[in-house]
C-alpha positions in Angstrom: 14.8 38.1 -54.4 18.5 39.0 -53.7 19.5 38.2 -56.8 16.9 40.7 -58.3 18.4 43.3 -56.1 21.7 42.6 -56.8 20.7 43.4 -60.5 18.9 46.4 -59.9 21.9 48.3 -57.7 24.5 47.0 -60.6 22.5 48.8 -63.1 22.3 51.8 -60.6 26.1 52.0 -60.7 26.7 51.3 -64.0 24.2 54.4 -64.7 26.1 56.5 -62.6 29.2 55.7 -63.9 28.1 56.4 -67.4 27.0 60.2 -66.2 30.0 60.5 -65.0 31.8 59.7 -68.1 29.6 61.9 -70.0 30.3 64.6 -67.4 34.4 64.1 -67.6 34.5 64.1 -71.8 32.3 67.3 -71.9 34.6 69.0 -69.3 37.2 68.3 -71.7 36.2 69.8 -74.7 35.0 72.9 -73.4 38.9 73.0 -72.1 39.7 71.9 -75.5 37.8 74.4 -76.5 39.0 77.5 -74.8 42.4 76.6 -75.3 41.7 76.5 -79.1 39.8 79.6 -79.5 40.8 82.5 -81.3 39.7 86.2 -80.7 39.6 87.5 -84.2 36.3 84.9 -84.9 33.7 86.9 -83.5 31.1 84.1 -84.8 32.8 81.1 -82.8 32.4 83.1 -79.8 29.0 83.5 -79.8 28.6 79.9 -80.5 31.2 79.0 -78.1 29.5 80.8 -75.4 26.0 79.3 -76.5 27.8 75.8 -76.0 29.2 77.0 -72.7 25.7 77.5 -71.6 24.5 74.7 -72.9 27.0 73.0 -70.9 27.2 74.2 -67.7 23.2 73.8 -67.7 23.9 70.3 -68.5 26.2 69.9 -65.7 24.2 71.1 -63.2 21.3 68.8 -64.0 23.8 65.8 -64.2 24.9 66.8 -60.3 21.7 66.9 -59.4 21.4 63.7 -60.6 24.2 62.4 -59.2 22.9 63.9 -55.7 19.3 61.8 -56.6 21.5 59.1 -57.7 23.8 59.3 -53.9 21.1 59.2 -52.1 19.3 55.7 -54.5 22.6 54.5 -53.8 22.0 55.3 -49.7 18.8 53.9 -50.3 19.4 50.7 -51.8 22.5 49.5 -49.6 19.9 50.3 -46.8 17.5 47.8 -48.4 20.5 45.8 -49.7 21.3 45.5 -45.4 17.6 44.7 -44.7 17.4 42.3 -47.5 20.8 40.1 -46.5 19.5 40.4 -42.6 16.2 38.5 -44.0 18.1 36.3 -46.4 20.4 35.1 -43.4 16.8 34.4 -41.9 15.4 32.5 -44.6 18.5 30.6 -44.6 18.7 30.2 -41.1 15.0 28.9 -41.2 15.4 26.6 -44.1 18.4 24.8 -42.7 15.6 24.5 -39.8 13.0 23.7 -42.7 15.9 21.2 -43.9 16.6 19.4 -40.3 13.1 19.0 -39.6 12.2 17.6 -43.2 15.4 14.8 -42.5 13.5 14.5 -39.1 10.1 13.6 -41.2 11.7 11.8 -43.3 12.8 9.6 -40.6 10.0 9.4 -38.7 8.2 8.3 -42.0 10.1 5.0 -42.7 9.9 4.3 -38.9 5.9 4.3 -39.0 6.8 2.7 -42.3 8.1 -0.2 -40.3 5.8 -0.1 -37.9 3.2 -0.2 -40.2 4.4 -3.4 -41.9 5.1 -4.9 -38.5 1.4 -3.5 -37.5 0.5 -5.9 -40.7 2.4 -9.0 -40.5 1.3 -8.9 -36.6 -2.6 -8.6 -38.3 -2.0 -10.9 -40.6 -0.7 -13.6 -38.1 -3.2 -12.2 -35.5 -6.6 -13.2 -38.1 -4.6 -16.9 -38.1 -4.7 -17.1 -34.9 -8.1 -16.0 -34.7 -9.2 -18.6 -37.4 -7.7 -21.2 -35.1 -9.3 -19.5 -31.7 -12.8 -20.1 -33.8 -11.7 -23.2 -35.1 -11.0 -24.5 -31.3 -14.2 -22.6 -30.2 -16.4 -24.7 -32.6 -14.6 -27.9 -30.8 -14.9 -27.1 -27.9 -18.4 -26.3 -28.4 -19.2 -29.6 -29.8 -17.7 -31.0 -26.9 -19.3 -29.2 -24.2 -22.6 -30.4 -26.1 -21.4 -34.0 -26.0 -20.8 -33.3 -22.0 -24.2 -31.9 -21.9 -25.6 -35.1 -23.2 -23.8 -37.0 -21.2 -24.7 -35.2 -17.8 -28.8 -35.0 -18.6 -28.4 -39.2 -18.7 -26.7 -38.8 -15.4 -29.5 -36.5 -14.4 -32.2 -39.3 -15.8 -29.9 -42.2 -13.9 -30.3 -40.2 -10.8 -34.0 -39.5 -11.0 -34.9 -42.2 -8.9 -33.0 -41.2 -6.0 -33.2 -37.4 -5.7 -34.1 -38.5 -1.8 -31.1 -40.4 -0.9 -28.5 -38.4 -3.4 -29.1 -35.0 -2.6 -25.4 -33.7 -2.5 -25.1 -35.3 -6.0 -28.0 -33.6 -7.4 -26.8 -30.3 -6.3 -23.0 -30.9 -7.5 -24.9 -31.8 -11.0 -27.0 -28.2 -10.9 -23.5 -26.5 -9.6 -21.4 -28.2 -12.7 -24.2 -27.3 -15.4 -24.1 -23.5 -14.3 -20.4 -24.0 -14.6 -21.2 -25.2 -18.5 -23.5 -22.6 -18.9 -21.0 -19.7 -17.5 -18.1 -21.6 -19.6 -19.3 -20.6 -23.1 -18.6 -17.0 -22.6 -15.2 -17.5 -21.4 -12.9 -18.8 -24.4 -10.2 -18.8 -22.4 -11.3 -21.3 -19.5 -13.3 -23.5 -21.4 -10.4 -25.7 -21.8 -9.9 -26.2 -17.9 -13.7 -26.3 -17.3 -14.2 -28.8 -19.3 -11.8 -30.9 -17.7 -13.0 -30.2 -14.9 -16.7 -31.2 -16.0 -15.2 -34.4 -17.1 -13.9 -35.0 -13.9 -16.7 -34.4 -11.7 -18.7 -36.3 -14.2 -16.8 -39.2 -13.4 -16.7 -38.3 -9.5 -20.4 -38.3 -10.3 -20.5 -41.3 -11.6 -18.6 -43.1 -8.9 -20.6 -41.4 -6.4 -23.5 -42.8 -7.6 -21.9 -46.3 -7.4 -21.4 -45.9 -4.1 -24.9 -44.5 -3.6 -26.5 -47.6 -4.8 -24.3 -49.6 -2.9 -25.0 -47.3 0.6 -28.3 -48.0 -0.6 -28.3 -51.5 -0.4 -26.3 -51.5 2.9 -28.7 -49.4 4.6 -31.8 -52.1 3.2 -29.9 -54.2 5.0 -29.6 -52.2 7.9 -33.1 -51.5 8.0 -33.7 -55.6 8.4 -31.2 -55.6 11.0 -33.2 -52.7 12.8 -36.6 -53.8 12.4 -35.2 -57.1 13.6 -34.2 -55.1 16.4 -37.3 -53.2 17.5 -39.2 -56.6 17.2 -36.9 -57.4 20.3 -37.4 -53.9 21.8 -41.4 -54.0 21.4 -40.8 -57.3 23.8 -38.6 -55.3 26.2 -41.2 -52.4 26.2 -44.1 -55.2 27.2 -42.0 -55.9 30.1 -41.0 -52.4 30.5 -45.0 -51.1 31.1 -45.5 -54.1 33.4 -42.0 -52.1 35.6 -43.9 -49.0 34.9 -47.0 -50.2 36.9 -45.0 -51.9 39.7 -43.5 -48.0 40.0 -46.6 -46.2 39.8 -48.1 -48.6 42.7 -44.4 -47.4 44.5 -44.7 -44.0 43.8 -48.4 -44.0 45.1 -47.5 -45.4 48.6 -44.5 -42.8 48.7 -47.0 -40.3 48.0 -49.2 -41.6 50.8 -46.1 -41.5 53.1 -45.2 -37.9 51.9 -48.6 -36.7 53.2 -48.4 -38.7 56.3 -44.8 -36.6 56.8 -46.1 -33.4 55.7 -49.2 -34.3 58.8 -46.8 -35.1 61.1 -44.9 -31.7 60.4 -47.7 -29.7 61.1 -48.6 -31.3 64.2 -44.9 -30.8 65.6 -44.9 -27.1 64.4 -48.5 -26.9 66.0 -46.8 -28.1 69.0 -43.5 -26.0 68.7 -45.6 -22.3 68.5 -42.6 -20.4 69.9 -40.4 -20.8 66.5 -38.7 -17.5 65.5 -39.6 -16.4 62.1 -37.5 -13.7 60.5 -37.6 -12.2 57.4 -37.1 -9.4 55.4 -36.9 -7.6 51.7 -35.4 -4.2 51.1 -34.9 -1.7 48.1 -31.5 0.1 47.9 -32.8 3.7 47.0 -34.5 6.0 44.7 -31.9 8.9 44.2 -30.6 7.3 41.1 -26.8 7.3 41.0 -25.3 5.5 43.9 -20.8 6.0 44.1 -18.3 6.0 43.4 -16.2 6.9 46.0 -12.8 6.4 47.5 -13.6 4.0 50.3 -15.9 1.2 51.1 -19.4 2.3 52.0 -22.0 0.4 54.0 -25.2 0.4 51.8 -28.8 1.6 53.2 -31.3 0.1 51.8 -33.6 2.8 53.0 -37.1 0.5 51.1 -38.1 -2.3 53.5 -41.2 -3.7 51.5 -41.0 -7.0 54.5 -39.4 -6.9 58.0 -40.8 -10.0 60.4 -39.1 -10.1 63.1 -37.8 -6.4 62.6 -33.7 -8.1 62.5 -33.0 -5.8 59.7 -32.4 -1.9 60.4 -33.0 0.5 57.4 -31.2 3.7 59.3 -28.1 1.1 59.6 -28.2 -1.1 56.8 -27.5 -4.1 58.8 -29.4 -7.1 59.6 -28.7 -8.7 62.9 -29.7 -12.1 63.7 -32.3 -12.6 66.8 -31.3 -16.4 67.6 -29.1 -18.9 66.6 -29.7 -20.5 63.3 -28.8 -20.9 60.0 -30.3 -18.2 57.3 -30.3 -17.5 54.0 -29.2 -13.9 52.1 -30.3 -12.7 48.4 -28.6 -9.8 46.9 -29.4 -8.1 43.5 -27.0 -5.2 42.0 -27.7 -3.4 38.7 -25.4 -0.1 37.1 -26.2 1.9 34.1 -23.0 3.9 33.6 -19.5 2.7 32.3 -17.2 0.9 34.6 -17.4 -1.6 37.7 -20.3 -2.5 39.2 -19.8 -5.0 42.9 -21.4 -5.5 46.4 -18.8 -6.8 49.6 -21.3 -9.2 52.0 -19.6 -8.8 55.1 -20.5 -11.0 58.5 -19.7 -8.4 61.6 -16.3 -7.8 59.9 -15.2 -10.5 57.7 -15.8 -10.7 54.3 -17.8 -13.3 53.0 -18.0 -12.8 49.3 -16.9 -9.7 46.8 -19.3 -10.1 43.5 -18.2 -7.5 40.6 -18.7 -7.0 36.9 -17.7 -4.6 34.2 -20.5 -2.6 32.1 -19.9 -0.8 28.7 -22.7 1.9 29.3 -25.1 0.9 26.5 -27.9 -0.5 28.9 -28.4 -1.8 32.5 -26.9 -4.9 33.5 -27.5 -6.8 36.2 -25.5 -9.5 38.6 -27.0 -11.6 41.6 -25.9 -14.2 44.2 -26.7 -15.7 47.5 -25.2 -17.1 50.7 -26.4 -19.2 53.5 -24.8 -18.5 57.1 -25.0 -19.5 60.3 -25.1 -17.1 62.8 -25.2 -16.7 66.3 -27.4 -14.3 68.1 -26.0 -10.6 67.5 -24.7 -11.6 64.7 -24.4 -8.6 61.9 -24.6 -8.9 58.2 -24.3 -6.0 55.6 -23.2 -5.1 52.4 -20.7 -2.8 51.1 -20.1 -0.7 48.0 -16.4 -0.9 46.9 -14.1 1.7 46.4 -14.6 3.2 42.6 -17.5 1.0 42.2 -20.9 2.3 41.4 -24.6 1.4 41.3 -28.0 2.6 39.8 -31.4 3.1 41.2 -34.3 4.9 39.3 -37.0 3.6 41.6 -37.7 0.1 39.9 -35.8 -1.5 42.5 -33.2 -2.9 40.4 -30.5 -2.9 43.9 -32.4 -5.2 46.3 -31.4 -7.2 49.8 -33.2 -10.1 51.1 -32.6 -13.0 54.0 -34.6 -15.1 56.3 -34.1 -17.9 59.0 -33.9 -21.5 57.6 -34.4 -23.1 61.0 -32.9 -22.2 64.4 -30.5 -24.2 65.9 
């Protein structure tokens, strides 16, 4: 394309300098003319001047052309700048073109290579395969033989599927292990070692099986030789059994004489203190917890003989000397500590506690036995930060009564 243009504003100038040529020789011989002309033709003149007109007509149309011709000229090295701007493009973009065609034309012989490395890597990966399928079909064949040879295990073992039972299921565990094995090509190598080895485990289990089998026969004779001698003990152990029945029926007999004899000495003892009692904490639910010890009410007496216990107190005081016997139960709902202090006038005797988590009630009991003098006091105490709970099923509960008097 720029050569084209090229060729088109050459012939433009040559054009206009051919005009102007034209221009420059007929300029001349109308000088050429006048110079030469003589006034006694009166013929010449007249053609002279036609000529002159002639001339000067032509002139003016050949500066008019030259103006038409200027401003081509203006024109074209207008287009002639556009058209080197875009052929500095074009060339700038086919150097581009170029680079990225070199570019190409590398990347092409490296998937080239690749390619034949993609093939030989095919070619020696459907060798290996044939091998793989080769091995497979071995493998296969002897996993089959194995098969064989574990069902006659499983028909030598038949007979003792009630003194071999950890053999029989090792045998189900390795043929679900054969089974599993065929869909893993790459572990049927180890498995079947594996299987071979159990097998032979198998098999030397079941040796020793028979032979356990044939030392416990002879265990057996040894015990039934043995209970023949303990069926003779046991004859003499019944006639033992008799002499202790006939024992036990005379201590009976001397049991009920005792238990006579008791009642006749209470019967003649009437003035025998009896004390007891059985109280309920409360009903108002939450009981602590608080900063100090506090002496606990139980405000329900359900049994009171001898009327030692005092509900307005909380303490039980003993009416005679004697020794007696205290129950205590304690139950909590909430989170935290849970206790009961059993204090005699003011020692402690005993500090029970336990730890709930919240989730339901829990529970803890005990019991002393005391001896007391008359006056004595007992009571118990809730500990400092310590808490109980009462919803009226009598879950908190104080008992005691007099063993005997002394």
């Amino acid at each position: 394309m720029f050569n084209c243009t090229m060729r088109v504003v050459l012939g433009l100038l040559l054009v206009l300098l051919g005009l102007c040529g034209s221009a420059a020789q007929q300029d001349g011989f109308t000088k050429v003319g006048e110079i030469g002309e003589f006034p006694e033709t009166a013929a010449r003149d007249t053609a002279d001047e036609s000529i002159e007109d002639t001339t000067k007509q032509t002139r003016h149309d050949i500066w008019a052309e030259l103006r038409a011709l200027k401003d081509t000229v203006s024109d074209v090295r207008v287009e002639l700048y556009l058209l080197q701007r875009d052929n500095a493009d074009l060339q700038t973009r086919l150097s581009s073109g170029e680079r990225e065609l070199l570019v190409s034309k590398f990347r092409v012989d490296l998937l080239e290579k690749e390619n034949a490395d993609l093939q030989t890597r095919l070619s020696s990966s459907e060798s290996e395969l044939l091998v793989s399928k080769f091995r497979i079909d071995q493998v296969e064949k002897e996993n089959a033989v194995q098969e064989t040879r574990l069902n006659a295990t499983e028909i030598q073992t038949s007979g003792l599927k009630g003194k071999i039972t950890d053999l029989q299921t090792r045998l189900s565990s390795s043929e679900s292990e054969l089974l599993v094995s065929k869909s893993r090509i790459d572990q049927l190598e180890k498995e079947n070692a594996d299987l071979q080895t159990r097998l032979s485990s198998s098999q030397s289990e079941l040796l020793v099986s028979e032979s356990r089998i044939d030392q416990l026969e002879k265990e057996n004779a040894a015990q039934d030789t043995r209970l023949n001698a303990t069926d003779i003990q046991t004859s003499g152990l019944k006639g033992e059994i008799t002499d202790l029945q006939t024992k036990l029926s005379k201590s009976e007999e001397a049991i009920r004489a005792s238990e006579s004899r008791i009642d006749a000495l209470e019967k003649q003892n009437p003035e025998k203190p009896k004390v007891a009692f059985y109280t309920a904490l409360t009903d108002a639910g939450q009981v602590g917890p608080y900063n100090a010890d506090v002496t606990l009410k139980y405000s329900k007496v359900f049994t009171n003989i001898g009327n030692a216990y005092s509900p307005s107190t909380g303490f039980f005081t003993a009416p005679v000397k004697g020794v007696y016997s205290f129950q205590f139960t304690a139950a909590s709902y909430s989170k935290g500590y849970m206790g009961v202090l059993v204090f005699k006038n003011n020692q402690r005797i005993m500090y029970y506690e336990k730890s709930n988590d919240g989730r339901f009630v829990d529970y803890l009991t005990n019991s002393v036995v005391l001896e007391l003098i008359a006056g004595d006091e007992v009571h118990l105490v809730l500990p400092p930060n310590h808490h109980l709970f009462e919803s009226g099923n009598n879950h908190n509960t104080f008992s005691g009564a007099l063993l005997f008097p002394l």
